[in-house]
Every structure is written in structure tokens, then in C-alpha cells.
C-alpha positions in Angstrom: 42.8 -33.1 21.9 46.4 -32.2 23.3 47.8 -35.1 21.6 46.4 -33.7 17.9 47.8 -30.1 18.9 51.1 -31.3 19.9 50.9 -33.5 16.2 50.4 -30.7 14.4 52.4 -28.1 16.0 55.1 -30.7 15.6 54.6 -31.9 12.1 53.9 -35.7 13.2 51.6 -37.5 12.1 50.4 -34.6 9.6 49.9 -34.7 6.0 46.6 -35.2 5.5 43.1 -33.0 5.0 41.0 -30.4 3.7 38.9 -30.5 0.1 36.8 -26.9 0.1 33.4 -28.4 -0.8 33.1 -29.6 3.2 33.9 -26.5 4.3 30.0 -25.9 5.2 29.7 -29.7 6.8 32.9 -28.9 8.9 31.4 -25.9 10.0 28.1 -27.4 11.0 30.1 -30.2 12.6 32.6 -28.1 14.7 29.5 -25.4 15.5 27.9 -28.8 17.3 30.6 -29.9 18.8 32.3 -26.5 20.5 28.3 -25.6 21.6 28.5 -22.9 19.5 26.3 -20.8 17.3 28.4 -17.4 17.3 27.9 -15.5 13.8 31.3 -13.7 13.8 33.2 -16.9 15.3 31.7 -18.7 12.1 32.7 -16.1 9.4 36.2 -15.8 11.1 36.4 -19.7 10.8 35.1 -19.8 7.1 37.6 -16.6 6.5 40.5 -18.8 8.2 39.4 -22.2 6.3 39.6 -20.2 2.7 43.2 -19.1 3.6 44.6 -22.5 4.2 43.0 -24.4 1.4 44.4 -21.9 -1.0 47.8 -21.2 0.8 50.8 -19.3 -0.7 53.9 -21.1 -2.0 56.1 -22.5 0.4 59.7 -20.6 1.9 62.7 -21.7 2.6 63.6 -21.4 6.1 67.3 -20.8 5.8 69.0 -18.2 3.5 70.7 -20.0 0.7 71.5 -19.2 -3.0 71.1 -21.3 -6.3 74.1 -22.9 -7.4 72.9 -24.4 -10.8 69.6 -24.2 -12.7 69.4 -28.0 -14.3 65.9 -28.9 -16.4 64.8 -31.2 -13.3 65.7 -29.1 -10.2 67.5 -25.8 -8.5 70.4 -27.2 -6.5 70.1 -24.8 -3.4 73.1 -23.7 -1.5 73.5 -23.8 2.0 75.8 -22.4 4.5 79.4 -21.1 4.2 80.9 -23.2 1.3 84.7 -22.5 1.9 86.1 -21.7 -1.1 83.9 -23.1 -3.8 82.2 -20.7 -5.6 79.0 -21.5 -7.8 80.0 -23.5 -11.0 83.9 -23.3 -9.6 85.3 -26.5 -7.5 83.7 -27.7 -3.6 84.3 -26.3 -0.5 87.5 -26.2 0.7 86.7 -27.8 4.2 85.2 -31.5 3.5 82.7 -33.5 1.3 80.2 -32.0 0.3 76.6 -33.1 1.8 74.3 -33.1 -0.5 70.4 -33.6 0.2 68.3 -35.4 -2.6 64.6 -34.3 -1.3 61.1 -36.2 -2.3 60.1 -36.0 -5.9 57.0 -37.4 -5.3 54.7 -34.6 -5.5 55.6 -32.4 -2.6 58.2 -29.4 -2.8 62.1 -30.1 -1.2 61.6 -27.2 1.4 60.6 -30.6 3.8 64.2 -30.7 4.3 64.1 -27.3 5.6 60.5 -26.7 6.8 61.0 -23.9 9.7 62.5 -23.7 13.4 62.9 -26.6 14.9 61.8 -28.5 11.6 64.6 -28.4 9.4 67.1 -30.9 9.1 69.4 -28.8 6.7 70.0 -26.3 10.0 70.8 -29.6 12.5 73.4 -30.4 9.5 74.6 -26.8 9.6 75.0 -26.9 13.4 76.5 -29.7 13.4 79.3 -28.3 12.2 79.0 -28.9 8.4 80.3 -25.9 6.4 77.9 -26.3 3.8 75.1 -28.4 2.8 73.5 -28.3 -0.9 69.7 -29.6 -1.7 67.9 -30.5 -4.5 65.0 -28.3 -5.5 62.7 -30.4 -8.2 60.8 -29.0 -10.1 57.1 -29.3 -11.0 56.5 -30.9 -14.8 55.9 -28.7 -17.5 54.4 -29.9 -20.7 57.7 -30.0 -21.6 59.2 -32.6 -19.2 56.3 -34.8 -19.6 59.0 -37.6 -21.3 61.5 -37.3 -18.3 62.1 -40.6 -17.2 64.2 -41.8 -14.0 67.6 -41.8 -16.0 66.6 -37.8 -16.8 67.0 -37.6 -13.1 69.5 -40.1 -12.4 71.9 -37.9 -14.9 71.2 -34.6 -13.4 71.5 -35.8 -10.0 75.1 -36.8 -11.3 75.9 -33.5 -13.0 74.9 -31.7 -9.6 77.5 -34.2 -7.4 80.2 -33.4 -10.4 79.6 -29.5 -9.9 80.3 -30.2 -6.4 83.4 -32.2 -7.1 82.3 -35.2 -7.9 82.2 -36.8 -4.3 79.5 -36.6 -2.0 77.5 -37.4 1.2 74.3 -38.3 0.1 71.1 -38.0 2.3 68.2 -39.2 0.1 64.5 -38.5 1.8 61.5 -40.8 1.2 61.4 -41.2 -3.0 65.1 -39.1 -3.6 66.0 -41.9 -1.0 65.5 -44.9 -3.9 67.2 -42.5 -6.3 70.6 -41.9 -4.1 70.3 -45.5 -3.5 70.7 -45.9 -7.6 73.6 -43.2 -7.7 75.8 -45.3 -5.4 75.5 -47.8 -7.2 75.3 -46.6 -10.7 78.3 -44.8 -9.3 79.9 -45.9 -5.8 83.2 -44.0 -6.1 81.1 -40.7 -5.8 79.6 -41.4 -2.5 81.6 -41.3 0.3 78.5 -42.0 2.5 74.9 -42.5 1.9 71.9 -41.5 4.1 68.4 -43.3 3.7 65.7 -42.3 5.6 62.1 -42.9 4.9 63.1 -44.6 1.6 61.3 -47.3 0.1 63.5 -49.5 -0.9 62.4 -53.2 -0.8 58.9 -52.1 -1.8 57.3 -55.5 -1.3 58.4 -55.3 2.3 55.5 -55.0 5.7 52.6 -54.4 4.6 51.8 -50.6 4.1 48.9 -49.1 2.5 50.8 -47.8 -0.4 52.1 -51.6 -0.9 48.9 -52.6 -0.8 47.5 -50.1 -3.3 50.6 -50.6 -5.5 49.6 -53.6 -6.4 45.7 -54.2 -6.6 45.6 -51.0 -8.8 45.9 -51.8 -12.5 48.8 -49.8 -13.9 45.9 -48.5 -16.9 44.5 -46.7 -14.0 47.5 -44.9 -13.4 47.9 -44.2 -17.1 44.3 -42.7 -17.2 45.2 -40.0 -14.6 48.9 -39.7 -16.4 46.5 -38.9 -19.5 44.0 -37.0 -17.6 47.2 -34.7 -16.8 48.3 -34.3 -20.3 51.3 -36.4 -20.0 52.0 -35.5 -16.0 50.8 -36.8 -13.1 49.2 -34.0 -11.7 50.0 -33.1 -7.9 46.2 -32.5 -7.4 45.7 -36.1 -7.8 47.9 -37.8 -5.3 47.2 -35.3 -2.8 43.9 -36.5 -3.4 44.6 -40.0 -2.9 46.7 -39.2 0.2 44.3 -37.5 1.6 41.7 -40.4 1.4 44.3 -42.9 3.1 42.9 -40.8 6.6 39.9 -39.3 5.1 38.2 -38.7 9.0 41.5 -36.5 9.6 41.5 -35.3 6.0 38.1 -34.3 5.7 36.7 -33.5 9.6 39.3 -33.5 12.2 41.3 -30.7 10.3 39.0 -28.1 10.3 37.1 -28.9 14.0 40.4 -28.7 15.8 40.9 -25.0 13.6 37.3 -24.3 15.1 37.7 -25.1 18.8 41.1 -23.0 18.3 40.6 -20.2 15.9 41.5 -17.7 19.1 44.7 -19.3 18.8 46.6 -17.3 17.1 49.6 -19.2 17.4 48.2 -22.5 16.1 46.2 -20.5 13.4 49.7 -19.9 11.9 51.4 -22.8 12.5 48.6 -24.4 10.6 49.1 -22.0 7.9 53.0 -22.5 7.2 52.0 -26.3 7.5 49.1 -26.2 4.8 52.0 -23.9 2.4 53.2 -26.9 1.7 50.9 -29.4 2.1 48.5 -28.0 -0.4 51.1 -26.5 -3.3 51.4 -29.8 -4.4 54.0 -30.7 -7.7 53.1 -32.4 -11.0 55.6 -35.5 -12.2 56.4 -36.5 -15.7 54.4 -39.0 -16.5 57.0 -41.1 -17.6 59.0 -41.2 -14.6 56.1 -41.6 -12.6 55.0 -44.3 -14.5 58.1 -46.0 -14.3 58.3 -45.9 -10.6 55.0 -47.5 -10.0 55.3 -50.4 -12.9 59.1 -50.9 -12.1 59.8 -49.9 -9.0 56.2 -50.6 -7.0 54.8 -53.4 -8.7 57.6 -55.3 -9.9 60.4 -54.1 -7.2 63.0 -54.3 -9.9 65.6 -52.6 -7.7 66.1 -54.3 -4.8 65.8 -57.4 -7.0 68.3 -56.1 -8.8 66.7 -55.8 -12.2 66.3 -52.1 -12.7 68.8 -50.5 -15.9 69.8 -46.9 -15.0 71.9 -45.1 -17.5 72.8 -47.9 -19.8 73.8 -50.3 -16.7 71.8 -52.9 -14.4 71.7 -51.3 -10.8 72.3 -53.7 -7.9 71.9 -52.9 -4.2 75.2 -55.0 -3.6 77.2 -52.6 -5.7 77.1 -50.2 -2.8 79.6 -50.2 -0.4 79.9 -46.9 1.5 78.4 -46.3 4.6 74.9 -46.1 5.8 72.7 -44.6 7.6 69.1 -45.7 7.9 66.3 -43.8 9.4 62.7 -44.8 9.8 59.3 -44.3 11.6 57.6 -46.5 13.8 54.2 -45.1 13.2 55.2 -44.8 9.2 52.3 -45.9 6.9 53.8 -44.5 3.8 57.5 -46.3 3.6 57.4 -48.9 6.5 60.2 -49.9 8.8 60.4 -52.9 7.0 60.6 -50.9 3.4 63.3 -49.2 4.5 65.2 -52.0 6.8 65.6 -54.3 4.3 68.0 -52.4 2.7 70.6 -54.1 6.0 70.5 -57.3 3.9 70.4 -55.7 0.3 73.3 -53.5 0.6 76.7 -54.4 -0.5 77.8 -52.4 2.9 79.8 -54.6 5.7 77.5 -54.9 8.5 79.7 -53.4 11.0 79.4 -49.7 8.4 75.5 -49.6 8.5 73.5 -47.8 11.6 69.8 -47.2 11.4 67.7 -45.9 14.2 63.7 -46.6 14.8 62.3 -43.1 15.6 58.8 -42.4 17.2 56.1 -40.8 14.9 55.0 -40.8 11.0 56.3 -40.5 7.8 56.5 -36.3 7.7 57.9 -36.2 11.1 61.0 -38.2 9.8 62.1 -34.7 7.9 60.4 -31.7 10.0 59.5 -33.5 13.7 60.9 -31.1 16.2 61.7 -34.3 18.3 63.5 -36.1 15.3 65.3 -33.2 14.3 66.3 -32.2 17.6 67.6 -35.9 18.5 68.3 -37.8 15.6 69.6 -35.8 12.8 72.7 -34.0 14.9 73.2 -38.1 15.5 73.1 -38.3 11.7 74.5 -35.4 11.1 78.2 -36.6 13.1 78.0 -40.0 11.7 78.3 -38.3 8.0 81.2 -36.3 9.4 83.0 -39.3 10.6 83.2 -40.7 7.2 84.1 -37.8 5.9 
């Protein structure tokens, strides 16, 4: 039981749970475990229950200001800038570092989750003036045609507002897409950060792999059509959930029971389940895309996939890089995320990586991970500065 507080109080190995019709079985479940048959103890954990299934939006941790307002995302500012003002040049003091967050149905405050659990502060204290993060956005109606080169150009249009030269630190899914920006464009990366990122998705053998490809793309295009053109959020959260549904479904809501005096882990769980449960909707189209093209066919580490107008090939990049990934990871695998050693056009002797304990979340909000590895990550982007 220590070791599933310390997971969640941590942020490893979280990411899973809760669908309100259990809410009576959990109950029952945690009332026969704990011994218990206390009215009031009950209605406090029903009242408590409510409250994280149906969560506020999520906060930003750090203080920071818009800096452009683009179709696809907020591009957050970070820090003390120098001299660059909003719309008007970079800092004056070094490349910028740029964070490309998850698109892939959960909201970009992962990078910056709360203390202890947000890699844009390690960046800050590590000395970095400034660091700048992309905010997507959830699909409207409107965006339901947005495809990956939609992104792919206002990704660009962000690193040109910032001068048009970059450190790029892509997370999980905005790790394949800052993988397409150095090569699409390699003069505007100075360095390139990968961490969680699938990039050889036929690589180890990880559940997502696995589902990739022995679910027919029409079945993907039914919920796409379900959603009106998007792929709502409500949907994969669903489908993550039922990768662990004994966590997703039991385990959550016992452990709230047996520590509902807690006030301490009563709120933790909260901020936790902010963002775990405001899930985002995708454009169908991109999403779409990335499963046939990306997932099933693994056009770009094969070096097959066109973005804007050109072929994109993982020996076109060149900077350094950084690779980061988790040994208990079961949504991008080591391997996933590895392979990229061989596929990159980087000289051996410019690529570092490091093998961290824990799961997939914990890469981006693990108080050990940030602690340790990201001031490490942070000092190798500012020695290729």
C-alpha cells in the first residue's frame, strides 16, 4: 500500500481510473475491505469520489504570459525573456528553449504539473532565462480538417516568433512532431530533446503497438465519426483507462477510502485527477493520420512520411540529442524511443539518452525524474547552446 501512495503522490505510474457508474461497487468494495460500515465515512467518500470524477480545469504551476494566440495552440511564456518582448525578437541571453507538449488528448500543463513536478521550473533553475511551451488546443468543429502539416506549420511560426532557432524538447506525441521539425527544418534547431517519444513505432512490444495494429483503421474512423469529425478526449481516456482496468476501476477509489482522513493525499489526488480527467478532443484528421501513417505503417522512421510539401527523414537531423525514457513505460517503450540512436542523422558521440525508473507520466511530472534527470537535461541543452 506504501508503494501505491508514494506512486501517486509522485505521479509514477498514474494515469489510469475512475468511470462514475462504479462509484457504488467501489464503495461496497472499500467498505469490506477497511472493515467498515461508518455512514458519515461513506457519504464523505461518495462526496470526495464526485469531486474527482468531475474535476476543475487544470493550472499552470508557474506564472507565465501568452506570447501568441495561433489556431492550434497558446505559446506560453516562461521566465525572464531578456529583451524580447511578445511578437518582437528572442531573448537577449541564448536560444530559446522551446517545449512541444503531448497533443494526444491530454492538456500541455504535464510539462509544468506542480512542485516538484514540473520540468519547465528544473529548466528555469537551471539557469535558463526563459523557456516557452506549447499550449494545444482542444478541436473545435472547426479544426476538425487540421492535419499534421496544420501543426507542423504553426509549430514553425512559433520557433520564427522566437527567432527562428531553437532548443526543442518534444514530450511523448510533440516528441515525433519536433522530431519532423528538425528535419523538415534542421538549421532551426540548435538541439533537440526527445523524451517519451514514439518514434520507431514498430519497436518492443507495447500495448499501444499491439493495439495499433490489430485495430482496423474503420474502427478508428467510427469513433472520429462518432465525434463529429474529432476524436473526442472522452474516448481515449476510455481506452487508457481499460489498459489497467483493476487500477482504473477499483484500486483508485479503495486507496481514496482507506485514506479519506488524509487530507494531504485527498488533494494531491485532486490536482492529479484536474488533469487526468479534462481530457482534449483531436482533429480527426490529424488523428487519423497519426494512427494509419505514423502507427500502422511507421512511415517516419522509415522515412516515408511528406510534411509540408517535402519527404521527412530521420537522417536529415543532425543536432544534438537527448533521449529520455522509462523502464516501466508501457505507452512509448524504451525501445520506441531508443531506436531513434540508429535513425538519426546525429554523430554518435552528439546523442545522450538516459533509462529512468518509473512509467510513462513520471517521465514529465515524477518528483525523482524531475529532481535528477531534467537539471541533467536541462545543462546538456545549455551546452549546445
Amino acid at each position: 500500500m506504501a508503494e501505491k501512495v508514494e506512486a501517486r503522490r509522485t505521479g509514477q505510474g498514474v494515469g489510469e481510473h475512475s468511470v462514475p457508474m462504479f462509484w457504488p461497487l467501489s464503495a461496497m468494495f472499500a467498505a469490506e475491505q477497511a472493515a467498515l460500515s461508518v455512514p458519515d465515512h461513506l457519504l464523505g467518500f461518495l462526496k470526495e469520489a464526485e469531486e474527482i470524477d468531475n474535476p476543475p480545469a487544470p493550472v499552470w504551476h508557474t506564472k507565465n504570459t501568452v506570447r501568441l494566440d495561433l489556431s492550434t495552440m497558446l505559446l506560453r511564456e516562461f521566465g525572464t525573456p531578456g529583451q524580447g518582448t511578445p511578437g518582437q525578437g528572442i531573448p537577449s541571453t541564448g536560444t530559446p528553449i522551446l517545449v512541444d507538449a503531448p497533443y494526444a488528448g491530454h492538456g500541455a500543463t504535464i510539462a509544468d504539473f506542480g512542485e516538484g513536478q514540473s520540468l519547465v521550473a528544473a529548466l528555469l533553475a537551471a539557469e535558463a532565462p526563459a523557456v516557452w511551451v506549447t499550449d494545444w488546443k482542444s478541436a473545435t468543429p472547426e479544426m476538425r480538417y487540421f492535419s499534421i502539416d496544420t501543426y507542423l506549420a504553426e509549430l514553425n511560426a512559433a520557433i520564427d516568433d522566437l527567432g527562428g532557432r531553437v532548443h526543442l524538447v518534444g514530450l511523448c506525441q510533440g516528441g515525433w512532431l519536433s522530431a519532423m521539425m528538425a528535419a523538415r527544418f534542421p538549421q532551426k534547431i540548435a538541439s533537440l530533446v526527445l523524451a517519451g517519444a514514439p518514434i520507431d513505432t514498430d519497436a518492443g512490444h507495447g500495448p499501444i503497438r499491439e493495439l495499433a495494429h490489430a485495430m482496423p483503421l474503420a474502427a478508428y474512423e467510427e469513433m472520429v465519426a462518432l465525434g463529429e469529425g474529432r476524436m473526442p478526449g472522452k474516448f481515449m481516456l476510455a481506452g487508457w483507462k481499460n489498459m489497467h482496468p483493476d487500477k482504473q476501476y477499483i484500486d483508485k477509489y479503495v486507496t481514496l477510502y482507506e485514506h479519506l482522513d488524509d487530507n494531504s493525499y485527498v488533494e494531491r489526488t485532486k490536482h492529479f485527477e484536474s488533469w487526468y480527467e479534462n481530457p482534449l478532443d483531436l482533429p480527426g484528421n490529424y488523428y487519423l493520420q497519426a494512427i494509419r501513417l505514423l502507427f500502422k505503417e511507421n512511415r517516419f522512421a522509415k522515412g516515408q512520411f511528406t510534411g509540408l510539401g517535402r519527404t521527412l527523414k530521420l537522417g536529415d537531423v543532425t543536432c544534438p540529442a537527448f533521449l529520455l525514457a522509462g523502464e516501466a513505460d508501457d505507452i512509448t517503450t524504451r525501445e520506441q524511443v531508443f531506436a531513434a540512436k540508429d535513425l538519426l542523422g546525429t554523430p554518435p558521440e552528439k546523442i545522450s539518452s538516459a533509462l529512468v525508473p518509473g512509467g510513462h507520466i513520471g517521465l514529465f511530472m515524477g518528483h525523482k525524474t524531475i529532481a535528477e534527470t531534467w537539471p541533467v537535461i536541462a545543462k546538456w541543452i545549455l551546452s549546445n547552446d
